[in-house]
N, C-alpha and C positions, 0 to 999 in steps of 0.2 A: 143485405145490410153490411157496408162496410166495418174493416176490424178496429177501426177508433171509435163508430160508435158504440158497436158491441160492448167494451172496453168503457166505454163511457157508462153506457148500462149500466155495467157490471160496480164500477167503484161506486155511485150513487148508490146501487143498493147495497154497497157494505157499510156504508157510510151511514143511512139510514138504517141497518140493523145494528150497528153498536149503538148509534143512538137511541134506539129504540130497549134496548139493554140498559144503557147508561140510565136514561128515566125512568127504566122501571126497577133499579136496585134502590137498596134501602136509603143511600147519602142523597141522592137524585129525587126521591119521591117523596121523603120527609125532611126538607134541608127548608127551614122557613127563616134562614139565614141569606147569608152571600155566596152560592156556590161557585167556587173557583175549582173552575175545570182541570187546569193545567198549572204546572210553576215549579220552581225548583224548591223541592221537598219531597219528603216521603211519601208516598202512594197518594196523589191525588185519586179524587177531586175532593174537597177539602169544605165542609158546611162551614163557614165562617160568623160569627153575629155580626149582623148590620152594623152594633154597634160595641164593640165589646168593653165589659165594666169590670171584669175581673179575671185580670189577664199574671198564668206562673209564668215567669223565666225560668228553665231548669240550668240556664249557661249563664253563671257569672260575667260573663263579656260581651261578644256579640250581640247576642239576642236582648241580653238585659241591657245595656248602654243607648243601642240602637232606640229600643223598645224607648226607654226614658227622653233619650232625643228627642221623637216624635209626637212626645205628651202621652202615651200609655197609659194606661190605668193599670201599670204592676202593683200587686196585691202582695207579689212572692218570689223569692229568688233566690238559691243558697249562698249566702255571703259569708259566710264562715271560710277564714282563710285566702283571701283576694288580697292583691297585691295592691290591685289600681286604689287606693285609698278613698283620689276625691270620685271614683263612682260610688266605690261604698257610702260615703257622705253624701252622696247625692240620692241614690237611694233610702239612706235612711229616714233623710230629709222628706221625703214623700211616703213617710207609712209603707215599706217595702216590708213584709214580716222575713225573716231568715230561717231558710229552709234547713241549715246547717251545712254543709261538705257537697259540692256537684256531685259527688262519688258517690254519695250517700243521701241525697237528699229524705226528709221526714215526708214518707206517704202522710201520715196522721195528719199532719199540716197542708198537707197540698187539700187533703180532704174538706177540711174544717172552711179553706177557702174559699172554697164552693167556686172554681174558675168555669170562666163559662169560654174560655182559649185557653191553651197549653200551647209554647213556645220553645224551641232550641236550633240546637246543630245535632247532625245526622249523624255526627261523630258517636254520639250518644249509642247509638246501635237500636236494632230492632224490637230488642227484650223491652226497652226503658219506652219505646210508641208503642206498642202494645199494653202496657201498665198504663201511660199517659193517657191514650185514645178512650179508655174506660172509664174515663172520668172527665175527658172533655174535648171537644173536638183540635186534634195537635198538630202544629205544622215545626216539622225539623227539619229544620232550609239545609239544603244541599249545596247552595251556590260557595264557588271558591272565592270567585271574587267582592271583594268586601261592601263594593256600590251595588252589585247585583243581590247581594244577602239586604241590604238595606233596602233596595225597590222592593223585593220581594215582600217583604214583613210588613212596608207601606200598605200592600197591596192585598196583604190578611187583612191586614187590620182597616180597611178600607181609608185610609187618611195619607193617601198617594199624592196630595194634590200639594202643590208648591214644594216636591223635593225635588225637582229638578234646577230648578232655582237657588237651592240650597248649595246643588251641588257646581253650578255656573259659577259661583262666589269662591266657594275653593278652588275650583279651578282657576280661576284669576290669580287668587294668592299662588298656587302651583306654579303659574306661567313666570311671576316677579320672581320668586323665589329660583327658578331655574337661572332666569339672567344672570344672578349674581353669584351661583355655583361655578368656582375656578374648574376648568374642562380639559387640564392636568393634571388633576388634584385625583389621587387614591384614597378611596376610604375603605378598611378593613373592619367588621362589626363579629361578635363574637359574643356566647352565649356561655359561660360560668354556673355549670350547676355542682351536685355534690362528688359525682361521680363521671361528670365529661364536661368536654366542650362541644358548645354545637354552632356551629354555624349553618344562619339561614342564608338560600344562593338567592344571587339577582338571579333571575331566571322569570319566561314566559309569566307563569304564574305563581307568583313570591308570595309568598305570605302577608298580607298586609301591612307591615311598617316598610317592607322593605320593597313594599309595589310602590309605595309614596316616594321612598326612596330613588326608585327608579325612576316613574316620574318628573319629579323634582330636578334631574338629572347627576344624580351623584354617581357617579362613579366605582365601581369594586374591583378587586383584583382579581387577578385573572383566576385565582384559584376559588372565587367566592362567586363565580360569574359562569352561567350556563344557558344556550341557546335552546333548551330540555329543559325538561320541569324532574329534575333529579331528586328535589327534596332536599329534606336537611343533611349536611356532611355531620357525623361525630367524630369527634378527633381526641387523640390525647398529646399530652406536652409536647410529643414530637413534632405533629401535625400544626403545632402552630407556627409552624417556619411559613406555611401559606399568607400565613395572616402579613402582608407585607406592603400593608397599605400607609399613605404619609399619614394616615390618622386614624387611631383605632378607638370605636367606640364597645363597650362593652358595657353587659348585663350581667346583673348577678340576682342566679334564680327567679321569683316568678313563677304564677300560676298555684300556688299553694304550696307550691316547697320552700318559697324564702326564709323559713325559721330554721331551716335546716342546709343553708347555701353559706356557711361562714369559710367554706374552704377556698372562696377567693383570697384572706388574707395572705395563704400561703401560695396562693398563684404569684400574685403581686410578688411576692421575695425567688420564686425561682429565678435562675439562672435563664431557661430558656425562653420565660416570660420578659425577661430586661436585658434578651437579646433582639427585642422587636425594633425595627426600624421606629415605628412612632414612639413606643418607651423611648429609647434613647433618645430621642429628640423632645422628650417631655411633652406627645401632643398624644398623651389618652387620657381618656373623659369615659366614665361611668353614667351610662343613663339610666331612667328609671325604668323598673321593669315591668310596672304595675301598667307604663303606655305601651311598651314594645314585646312583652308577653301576654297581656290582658288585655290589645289592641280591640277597645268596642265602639270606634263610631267616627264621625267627623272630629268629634274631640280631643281622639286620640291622634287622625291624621295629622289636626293642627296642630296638636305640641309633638306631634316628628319634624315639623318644617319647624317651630319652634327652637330644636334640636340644631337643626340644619343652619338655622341661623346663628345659632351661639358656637359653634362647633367647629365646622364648616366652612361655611363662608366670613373670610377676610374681616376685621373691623377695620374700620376707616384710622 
């Protein structure tokens, strides 16, 4: 017998003894749901309900925005201290109870809601799936990028159908919106919180305002702009000499600390702050933090091109 078929043998019957494991562990043999074998999340395979009625967010953003876009049935989600507002109002608007602080979410509550899903980001950590999973079957998406966290969660929640579509439409706004981005033009974006600056890099895999950003085709300086997925830079006053773009956009606070982010006013009067190219030309603009820290869905994508449009691109 030749050594490919051997080989051949050989992978089929490993292929049928995992799976012969996989059916006979517990997820696999009592899963009278939707098992999804595979995805980006925590340890598949994952029993999902055919139909799910009573669905926690544990993440203020992502997963709860998404989850809403899609028509959910969130029951629960900690809203205490979110920046993005009209999620929170959109939320409330649909009977969302508030779990209190992501940090802290209220077990007694998550209990009381009797979810038959548990939702998040993997950020979350292992400790918080293992709490979660004991009370209901949980997927904490993994995916960086922001369409791929969004099929994914389609794809629990089984109501995958017509988001591609969804996403051919922004994509269309994407394409116009690039035409009319000057392909000169520098833009420098900058994060204000109590204790630094951060900036997020154009880069491979950007953080999601600034993947749209990219996208879109706006442009960064070269000190904000990486062919590596470096992550965020932190910088202090000195560091902002990078920031040397014709137009600086910036955020102040974000994510739960905005009640405590008032040390922009004193940014604003440094010296080294109103020796920026765009200061001194009067072209910095304040965005909201609640879209570009609290980035949770198509909605937020659009009001960055939204951005981009009042900002950015020229008025007539």
């Amino acid at each position: 017998m030749n050594e490919n078929l051997i080989f051949g043998f050989f992978m089929r019957f490993v292929v049928l003894a995992l799976l012969g494991i996989m059916l006979s562990s517990p997820v696999f043999a009592q899963c009278d749901g939707r098992l999804i074998a595979e995805g980006a999340f925590l340890h598949p395979p994952l029993c999902a309900p055919k139909e799910p009625k009573r669905i926690i967010s544990l993440v203020p953003t992502f997963s709860l925005g998404i989850a809403l876009e899609l028509g959910l049935p969130v029951v629960g989600a900690p809203l205490f201290g979110m920046s993005d507002e009209d999620l929170k109002s959109k939320a409330e608007a649909a009977g969302v109870v508030d779990l209190g602080s992501f940090l802290e979410p209220s077990i007694e509550k998550i209990v009381a809601l009797q979810p038959d899903l548990i939702i998040g980001s993997s950020f979350l950590g292992e400790e918080a799936y293992q709490m979660a999973s004991r009370l209901a079957p949980t997927a904490l998406l993994t995916g960086a990028n922001w369409k791929e966290f969004y099929r994914t969660l389609a794809n629990i929640a089984g109501v995958d159908d017509g988001i591609e579509g969804r996403f051919a439409e922004y994509e269309k706004r994407v394409a116009a919106v690039r035409e009319r981005v000057p392909k000169d033009l520098r833009v420098s974006v900058v994060r204000i919180t109590p204790w630094e600056f951060q900036v997020f890099l154009d880069e491979p895999n950007a953080w999601a305002p600034f993947d749209v950003l990219r996208k879109a085709g706006v442009r960064r300086t070269d000190f904000e702009t990486s062919e590596t997925n470096v992550g965020t830079k932190r910088i202090d006053f000195e560091g902002l000499a990078g920031l040397d773009g014709d137009i600086l956009l910036y955020i102040v606070g974000g994510s739960n600390d905005s009640a405590t982010s008032g040390r922009h006013e004193a940014v604003l009067t440094n010296p080294l702050w109103k020796m920026l190219p765009a200061v001194k030309a009067g072209r910095v603009y304040r965005v909201d933090a609640g879209t570009w820290i609290e980035f949770n869905g198509l909605a937020s994508a659009n009001k960055i091109l939204d951005d981009i449009e009042t900002y950015i691109i020229p008025r007539p």
